[in-house]
N, CA, C and O atoms as a GROMACS GRO file, in nm:
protein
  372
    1UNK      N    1   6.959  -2.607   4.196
    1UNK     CA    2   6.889  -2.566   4.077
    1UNK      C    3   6.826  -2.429   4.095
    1UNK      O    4   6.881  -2.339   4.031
    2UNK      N    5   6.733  -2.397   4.161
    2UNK     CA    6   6.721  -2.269   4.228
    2UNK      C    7   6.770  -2.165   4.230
    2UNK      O    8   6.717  -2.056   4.207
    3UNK      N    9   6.935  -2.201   4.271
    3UNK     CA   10   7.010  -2.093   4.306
    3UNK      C   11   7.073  -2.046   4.181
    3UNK      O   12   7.116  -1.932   4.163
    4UNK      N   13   7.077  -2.145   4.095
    4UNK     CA   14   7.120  -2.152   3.916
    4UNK      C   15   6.992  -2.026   3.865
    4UNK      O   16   7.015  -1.914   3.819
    5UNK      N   17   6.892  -2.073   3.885
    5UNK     CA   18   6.778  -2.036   3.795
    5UNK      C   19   6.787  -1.871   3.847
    5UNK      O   20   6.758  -1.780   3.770
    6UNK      N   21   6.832  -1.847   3.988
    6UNK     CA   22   6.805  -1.727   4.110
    6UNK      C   23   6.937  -1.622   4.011
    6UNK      O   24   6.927  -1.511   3.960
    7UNK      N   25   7.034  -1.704   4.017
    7UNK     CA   26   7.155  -1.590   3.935
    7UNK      C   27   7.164  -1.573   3.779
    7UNK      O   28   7.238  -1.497   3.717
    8UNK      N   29   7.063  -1.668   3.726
    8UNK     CA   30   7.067  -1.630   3.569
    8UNK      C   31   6.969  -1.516   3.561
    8UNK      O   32   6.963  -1.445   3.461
    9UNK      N   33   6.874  -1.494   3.691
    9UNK     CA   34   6.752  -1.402   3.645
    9UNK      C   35   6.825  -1.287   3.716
    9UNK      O   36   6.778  -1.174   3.708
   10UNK      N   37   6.931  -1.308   3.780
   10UNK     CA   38   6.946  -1.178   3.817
   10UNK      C   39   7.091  -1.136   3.726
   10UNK      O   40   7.152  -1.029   3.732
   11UNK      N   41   7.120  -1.238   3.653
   11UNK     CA   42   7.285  -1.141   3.544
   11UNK      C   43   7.157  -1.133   3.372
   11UNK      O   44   7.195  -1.091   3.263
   12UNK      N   45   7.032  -1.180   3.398
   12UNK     CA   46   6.992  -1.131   3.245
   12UNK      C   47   6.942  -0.995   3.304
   12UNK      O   48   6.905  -0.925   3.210
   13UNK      N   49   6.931  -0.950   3.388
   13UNK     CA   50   6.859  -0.814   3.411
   13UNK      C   51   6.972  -0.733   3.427
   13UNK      O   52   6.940  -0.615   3.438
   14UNK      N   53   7.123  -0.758   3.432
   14UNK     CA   54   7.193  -0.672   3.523
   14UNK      C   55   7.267  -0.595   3.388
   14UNK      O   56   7.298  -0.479   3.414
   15UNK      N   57   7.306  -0.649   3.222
   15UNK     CA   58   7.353  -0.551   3.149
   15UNK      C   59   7.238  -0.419   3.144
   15UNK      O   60   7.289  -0.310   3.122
   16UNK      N   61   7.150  -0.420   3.154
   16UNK     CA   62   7.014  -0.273   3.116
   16UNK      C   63   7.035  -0.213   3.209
   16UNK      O   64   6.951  -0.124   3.220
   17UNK      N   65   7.151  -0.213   3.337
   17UNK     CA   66   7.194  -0.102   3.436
   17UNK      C   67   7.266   0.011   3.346
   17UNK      O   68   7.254   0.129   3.380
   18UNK      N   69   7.327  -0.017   3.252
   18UNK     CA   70   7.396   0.106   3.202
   18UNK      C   71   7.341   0.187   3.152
   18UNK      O   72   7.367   0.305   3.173
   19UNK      N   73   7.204   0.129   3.031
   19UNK     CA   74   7.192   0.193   2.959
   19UNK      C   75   7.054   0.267   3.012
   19UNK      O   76   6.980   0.310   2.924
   20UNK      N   77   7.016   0.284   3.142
   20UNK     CA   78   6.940   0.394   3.189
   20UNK      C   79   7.021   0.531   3.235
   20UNK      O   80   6.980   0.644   3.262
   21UNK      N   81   7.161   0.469   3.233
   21UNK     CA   82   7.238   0.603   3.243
   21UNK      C   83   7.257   0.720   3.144
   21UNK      O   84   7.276   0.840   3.166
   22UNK      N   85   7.245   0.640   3.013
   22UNK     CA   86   7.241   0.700   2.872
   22UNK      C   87   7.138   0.825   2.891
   22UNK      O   88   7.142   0.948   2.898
   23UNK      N   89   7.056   0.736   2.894
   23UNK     CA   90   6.878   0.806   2.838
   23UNK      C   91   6.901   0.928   2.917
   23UNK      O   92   6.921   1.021   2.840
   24UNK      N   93   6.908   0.976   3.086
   24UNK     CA   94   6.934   1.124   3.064
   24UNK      C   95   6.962   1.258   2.973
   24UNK      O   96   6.914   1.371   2.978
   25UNK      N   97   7.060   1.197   2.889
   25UNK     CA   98   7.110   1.273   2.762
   25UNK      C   99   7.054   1.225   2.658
   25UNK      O  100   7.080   1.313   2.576
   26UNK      N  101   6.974   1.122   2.585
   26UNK     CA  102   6.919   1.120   2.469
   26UNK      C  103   6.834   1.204   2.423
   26UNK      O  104   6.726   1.210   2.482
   27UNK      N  105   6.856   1.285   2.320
   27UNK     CA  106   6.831   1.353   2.221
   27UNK      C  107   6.848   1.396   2.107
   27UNK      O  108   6.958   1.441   2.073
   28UNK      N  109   6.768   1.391   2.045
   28UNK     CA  110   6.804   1.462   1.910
   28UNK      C  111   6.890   1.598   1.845
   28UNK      O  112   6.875   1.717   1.869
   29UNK      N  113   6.962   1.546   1.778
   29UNK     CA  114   7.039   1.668   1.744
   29UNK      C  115   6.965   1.768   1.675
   29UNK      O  116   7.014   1.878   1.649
   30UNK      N  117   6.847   1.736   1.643
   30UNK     CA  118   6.787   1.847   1.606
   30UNK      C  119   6.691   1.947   1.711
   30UNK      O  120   6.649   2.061   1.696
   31UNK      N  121   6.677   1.834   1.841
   31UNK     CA  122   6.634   1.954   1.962
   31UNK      C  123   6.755   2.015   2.042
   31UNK      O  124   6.744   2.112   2.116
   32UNK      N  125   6.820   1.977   2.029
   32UNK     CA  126   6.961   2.054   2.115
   32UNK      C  127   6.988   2.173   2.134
   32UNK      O  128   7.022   2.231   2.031
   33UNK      N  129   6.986   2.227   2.216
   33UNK     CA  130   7.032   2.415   2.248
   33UNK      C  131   7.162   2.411   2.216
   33UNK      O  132   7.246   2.331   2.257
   34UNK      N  133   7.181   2.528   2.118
   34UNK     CA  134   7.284   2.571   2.154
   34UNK      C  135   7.366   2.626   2.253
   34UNK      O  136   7.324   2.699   2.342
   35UNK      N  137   7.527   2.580   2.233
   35UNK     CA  138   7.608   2.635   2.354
   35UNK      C  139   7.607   2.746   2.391
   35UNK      O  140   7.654   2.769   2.502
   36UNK      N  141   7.555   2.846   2.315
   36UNK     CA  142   7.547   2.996   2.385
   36UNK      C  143   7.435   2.996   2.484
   36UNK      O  144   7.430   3.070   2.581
   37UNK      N  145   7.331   2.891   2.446
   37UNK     CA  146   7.255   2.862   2.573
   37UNK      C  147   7.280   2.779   2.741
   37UNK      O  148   7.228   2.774   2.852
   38UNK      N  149   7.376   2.734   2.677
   38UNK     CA  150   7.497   2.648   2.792
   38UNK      C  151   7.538   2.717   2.847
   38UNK      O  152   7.509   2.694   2.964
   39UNK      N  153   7.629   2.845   2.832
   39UNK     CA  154   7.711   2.943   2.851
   39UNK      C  155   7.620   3.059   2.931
   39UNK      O  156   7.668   3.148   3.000
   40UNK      N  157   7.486   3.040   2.907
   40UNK     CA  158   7.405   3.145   2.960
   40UNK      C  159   7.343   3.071   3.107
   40UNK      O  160   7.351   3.119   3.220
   41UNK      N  161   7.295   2.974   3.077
   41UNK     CA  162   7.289   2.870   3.233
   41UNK      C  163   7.384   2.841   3.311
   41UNK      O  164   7.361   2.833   3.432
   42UNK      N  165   7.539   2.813   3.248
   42UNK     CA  166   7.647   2.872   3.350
   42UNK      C  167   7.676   2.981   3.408
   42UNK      O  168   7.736   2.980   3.515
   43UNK      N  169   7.638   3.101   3.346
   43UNK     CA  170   7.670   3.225   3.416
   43UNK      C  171   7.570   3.266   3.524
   43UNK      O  172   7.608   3.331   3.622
   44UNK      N  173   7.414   3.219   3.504
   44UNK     CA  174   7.332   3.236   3.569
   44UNK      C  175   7.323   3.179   3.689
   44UNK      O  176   7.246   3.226   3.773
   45UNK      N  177   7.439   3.014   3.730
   45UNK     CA  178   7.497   2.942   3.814
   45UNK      C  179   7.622   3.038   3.902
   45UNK      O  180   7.659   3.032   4.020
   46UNK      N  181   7.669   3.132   3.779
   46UNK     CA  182   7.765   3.189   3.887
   46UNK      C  183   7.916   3.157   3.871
   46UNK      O  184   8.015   3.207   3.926
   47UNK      N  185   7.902   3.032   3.759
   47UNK     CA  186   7.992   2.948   3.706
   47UNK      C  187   8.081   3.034   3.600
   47UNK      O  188   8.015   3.112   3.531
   48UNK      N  189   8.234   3.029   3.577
   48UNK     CA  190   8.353   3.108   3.473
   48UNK      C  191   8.388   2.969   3.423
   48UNK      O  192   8.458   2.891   3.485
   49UNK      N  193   8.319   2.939   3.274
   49UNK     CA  194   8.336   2.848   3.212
   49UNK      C  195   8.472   2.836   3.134
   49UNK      O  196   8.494   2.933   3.062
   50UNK      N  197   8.572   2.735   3.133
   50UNK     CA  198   8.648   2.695   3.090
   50UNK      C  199   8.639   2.611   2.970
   50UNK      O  200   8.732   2.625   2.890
   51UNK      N  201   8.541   2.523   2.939
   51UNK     CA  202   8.486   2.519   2.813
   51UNK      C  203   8.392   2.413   2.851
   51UNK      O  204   8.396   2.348   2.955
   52UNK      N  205   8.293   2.399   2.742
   52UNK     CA  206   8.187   2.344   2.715
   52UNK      C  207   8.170   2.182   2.600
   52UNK      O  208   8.122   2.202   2.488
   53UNK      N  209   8.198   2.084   2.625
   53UNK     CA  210   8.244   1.969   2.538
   53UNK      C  211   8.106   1.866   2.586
   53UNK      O  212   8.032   1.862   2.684
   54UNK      N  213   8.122   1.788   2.455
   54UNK     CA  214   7.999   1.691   2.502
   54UNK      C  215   8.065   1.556   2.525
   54UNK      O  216   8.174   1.522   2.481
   55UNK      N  217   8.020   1.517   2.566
   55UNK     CA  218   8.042   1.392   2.686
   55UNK      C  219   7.927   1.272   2.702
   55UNK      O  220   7.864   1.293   2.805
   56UNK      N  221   7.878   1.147   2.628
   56UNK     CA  222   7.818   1.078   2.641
   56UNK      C  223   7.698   1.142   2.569
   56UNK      O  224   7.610   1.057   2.559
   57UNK      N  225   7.661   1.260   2.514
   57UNK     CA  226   7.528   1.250   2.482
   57UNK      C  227   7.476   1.395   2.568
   57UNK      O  228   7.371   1.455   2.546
   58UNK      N  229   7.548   1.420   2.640
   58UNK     CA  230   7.536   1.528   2.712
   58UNK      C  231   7.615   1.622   2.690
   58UNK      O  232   7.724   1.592   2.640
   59UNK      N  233   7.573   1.819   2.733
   59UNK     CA  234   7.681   1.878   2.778
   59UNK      C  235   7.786   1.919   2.891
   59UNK      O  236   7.749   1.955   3.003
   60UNK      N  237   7.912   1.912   2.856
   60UNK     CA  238   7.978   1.923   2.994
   60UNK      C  239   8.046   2.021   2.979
   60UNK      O  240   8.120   2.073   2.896
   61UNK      N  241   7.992   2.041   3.113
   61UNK     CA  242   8.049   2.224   3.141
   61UNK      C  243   8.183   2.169   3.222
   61UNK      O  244   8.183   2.074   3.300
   62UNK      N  245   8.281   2.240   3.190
   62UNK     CA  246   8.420   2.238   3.269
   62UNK      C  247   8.426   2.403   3.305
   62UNK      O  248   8.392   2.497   3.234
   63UNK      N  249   8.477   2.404   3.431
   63UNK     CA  250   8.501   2.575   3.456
   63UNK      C  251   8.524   2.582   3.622
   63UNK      O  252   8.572   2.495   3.695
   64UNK      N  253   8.473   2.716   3.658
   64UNK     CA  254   8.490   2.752   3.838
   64UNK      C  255   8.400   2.799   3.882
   64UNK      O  256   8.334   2.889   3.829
   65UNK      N  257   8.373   2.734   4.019
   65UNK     CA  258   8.215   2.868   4.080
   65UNK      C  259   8.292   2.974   4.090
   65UNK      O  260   8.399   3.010   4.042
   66UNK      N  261   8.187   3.030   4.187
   66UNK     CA  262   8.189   3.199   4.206
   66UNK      C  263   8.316   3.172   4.301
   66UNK      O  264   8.384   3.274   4.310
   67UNK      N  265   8.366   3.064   4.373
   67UNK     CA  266   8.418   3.085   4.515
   67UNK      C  267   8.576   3.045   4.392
   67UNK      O  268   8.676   3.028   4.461
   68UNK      N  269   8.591   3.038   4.316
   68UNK     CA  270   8.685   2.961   4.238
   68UNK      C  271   8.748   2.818   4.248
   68UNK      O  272   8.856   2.788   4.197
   69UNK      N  273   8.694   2.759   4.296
   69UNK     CA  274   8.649   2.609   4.303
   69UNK      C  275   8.636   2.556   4.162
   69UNK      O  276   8.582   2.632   4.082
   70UNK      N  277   8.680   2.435   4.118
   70UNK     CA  278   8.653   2.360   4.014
   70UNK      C  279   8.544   2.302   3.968
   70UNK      O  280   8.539   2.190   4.019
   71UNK      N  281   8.466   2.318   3.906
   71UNK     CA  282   8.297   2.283   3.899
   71UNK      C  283   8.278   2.185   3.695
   71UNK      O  284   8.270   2.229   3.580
   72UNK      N  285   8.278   2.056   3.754
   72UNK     CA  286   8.200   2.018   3.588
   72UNK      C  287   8.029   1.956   3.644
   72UNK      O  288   7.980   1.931   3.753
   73UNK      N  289   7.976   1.950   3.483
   73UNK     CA  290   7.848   1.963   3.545
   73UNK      C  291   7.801   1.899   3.426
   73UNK      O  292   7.857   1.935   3.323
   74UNK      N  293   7.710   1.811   3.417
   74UNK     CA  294   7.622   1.761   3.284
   74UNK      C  295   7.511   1.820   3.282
   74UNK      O  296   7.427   1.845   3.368
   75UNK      N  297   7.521   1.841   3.158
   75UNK     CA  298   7.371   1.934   3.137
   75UNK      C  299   7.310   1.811   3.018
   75UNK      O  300   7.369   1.731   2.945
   76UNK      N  301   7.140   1.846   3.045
   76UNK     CA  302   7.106   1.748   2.887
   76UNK      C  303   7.047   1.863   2.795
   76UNK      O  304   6.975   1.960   2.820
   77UNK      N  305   7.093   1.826   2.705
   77UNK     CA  306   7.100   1.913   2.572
   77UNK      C  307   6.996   1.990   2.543
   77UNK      O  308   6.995   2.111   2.517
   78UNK      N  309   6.891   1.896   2.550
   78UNK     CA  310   6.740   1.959   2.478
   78UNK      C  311   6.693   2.037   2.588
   78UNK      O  312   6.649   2.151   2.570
   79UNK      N  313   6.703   1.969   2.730
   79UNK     CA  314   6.580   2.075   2.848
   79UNK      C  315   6.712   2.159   2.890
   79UNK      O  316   6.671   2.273   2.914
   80UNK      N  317   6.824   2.156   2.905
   80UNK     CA  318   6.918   2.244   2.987
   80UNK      C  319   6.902   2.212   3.120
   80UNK      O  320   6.944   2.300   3.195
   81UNK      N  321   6.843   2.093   3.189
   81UNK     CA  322   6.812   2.029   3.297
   81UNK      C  323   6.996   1.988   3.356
   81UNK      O  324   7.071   1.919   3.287
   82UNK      N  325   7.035   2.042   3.482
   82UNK     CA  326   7.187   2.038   3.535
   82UNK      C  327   7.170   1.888   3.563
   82UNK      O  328   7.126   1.862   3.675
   83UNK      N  329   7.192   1.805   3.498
   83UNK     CA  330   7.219   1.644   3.569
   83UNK      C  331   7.282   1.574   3.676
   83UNK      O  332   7.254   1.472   3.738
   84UNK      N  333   7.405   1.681   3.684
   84UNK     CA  334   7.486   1.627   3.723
   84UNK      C  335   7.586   1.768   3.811
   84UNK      O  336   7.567   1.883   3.771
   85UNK      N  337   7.662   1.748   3.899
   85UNK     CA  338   7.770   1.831   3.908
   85UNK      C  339   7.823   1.782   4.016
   85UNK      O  340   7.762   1.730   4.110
   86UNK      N  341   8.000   1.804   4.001
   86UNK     CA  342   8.050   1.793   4.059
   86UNK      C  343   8.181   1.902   4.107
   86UNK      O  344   8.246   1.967   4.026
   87UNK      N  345   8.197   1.904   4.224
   87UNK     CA  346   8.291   2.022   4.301
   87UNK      C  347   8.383   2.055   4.312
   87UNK      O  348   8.353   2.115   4.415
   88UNK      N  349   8.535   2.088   4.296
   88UNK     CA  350   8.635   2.034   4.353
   88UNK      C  351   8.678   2.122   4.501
   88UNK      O  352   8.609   2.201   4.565
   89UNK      N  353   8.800   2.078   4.523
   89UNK     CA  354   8.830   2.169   4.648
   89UNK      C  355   8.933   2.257   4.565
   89UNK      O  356   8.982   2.235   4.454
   90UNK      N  357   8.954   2.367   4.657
   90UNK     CA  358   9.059   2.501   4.626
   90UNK      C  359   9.227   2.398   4.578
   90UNK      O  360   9.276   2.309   4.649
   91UNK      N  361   9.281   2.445   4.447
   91UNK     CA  362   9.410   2.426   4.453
   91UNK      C  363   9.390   2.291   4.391
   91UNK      O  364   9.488   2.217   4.382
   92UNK      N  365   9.234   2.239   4.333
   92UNK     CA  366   9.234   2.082   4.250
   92UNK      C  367   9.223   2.151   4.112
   92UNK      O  368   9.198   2.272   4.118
   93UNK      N  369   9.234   2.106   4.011
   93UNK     CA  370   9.199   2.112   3.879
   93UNK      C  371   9.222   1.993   3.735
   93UNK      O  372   9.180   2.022   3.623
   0.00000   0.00000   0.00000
């Protein structure tokens, strides 16, 4: 009984794992920077943007560092806060 009561308390808590992933990017479309402001925090990264698409609620930068490496990156809309990024190696895309 225990062990019943032990795994129902732990699968009613376990769907609200996703949706703290959300909230990074929640915002209003009416606080949102524009992409020319996206485009200006990539260059200031060093980053040759390939384009700029939103993705969950967020922006995602697709493009290359300075070294020409493959670089996407989540940005959240309203602060321009980098969430996220990831690297590739030479010769991935």
């Amino acid at each position: 009984m225990r062990k019943t009561l032990a795994l129902m308390a732990f699968l009613a808590g376990f769907p609200a794992f996703p949706v703290y992933a959300d909230d990074a990017c929640f915002a209003p479309m009416a606080d949102w920077q524009p992409r020319a402001a996206v485009l200006e925090l990539a260059k200031a990264k060093g980053w040759t943007v390939r384009r700029i698409k939103i993705d969950d609620g967020c922006y995602k930068i697709e493009g290359r560092d300075a070294e020409g490496r493959p670089v996407e990156a989540l940005v959240n809309p309203a602060t321009l806060d980098v969430i996220g990024v990831e690297q590739g190696e030479d010769g991935e895309d």
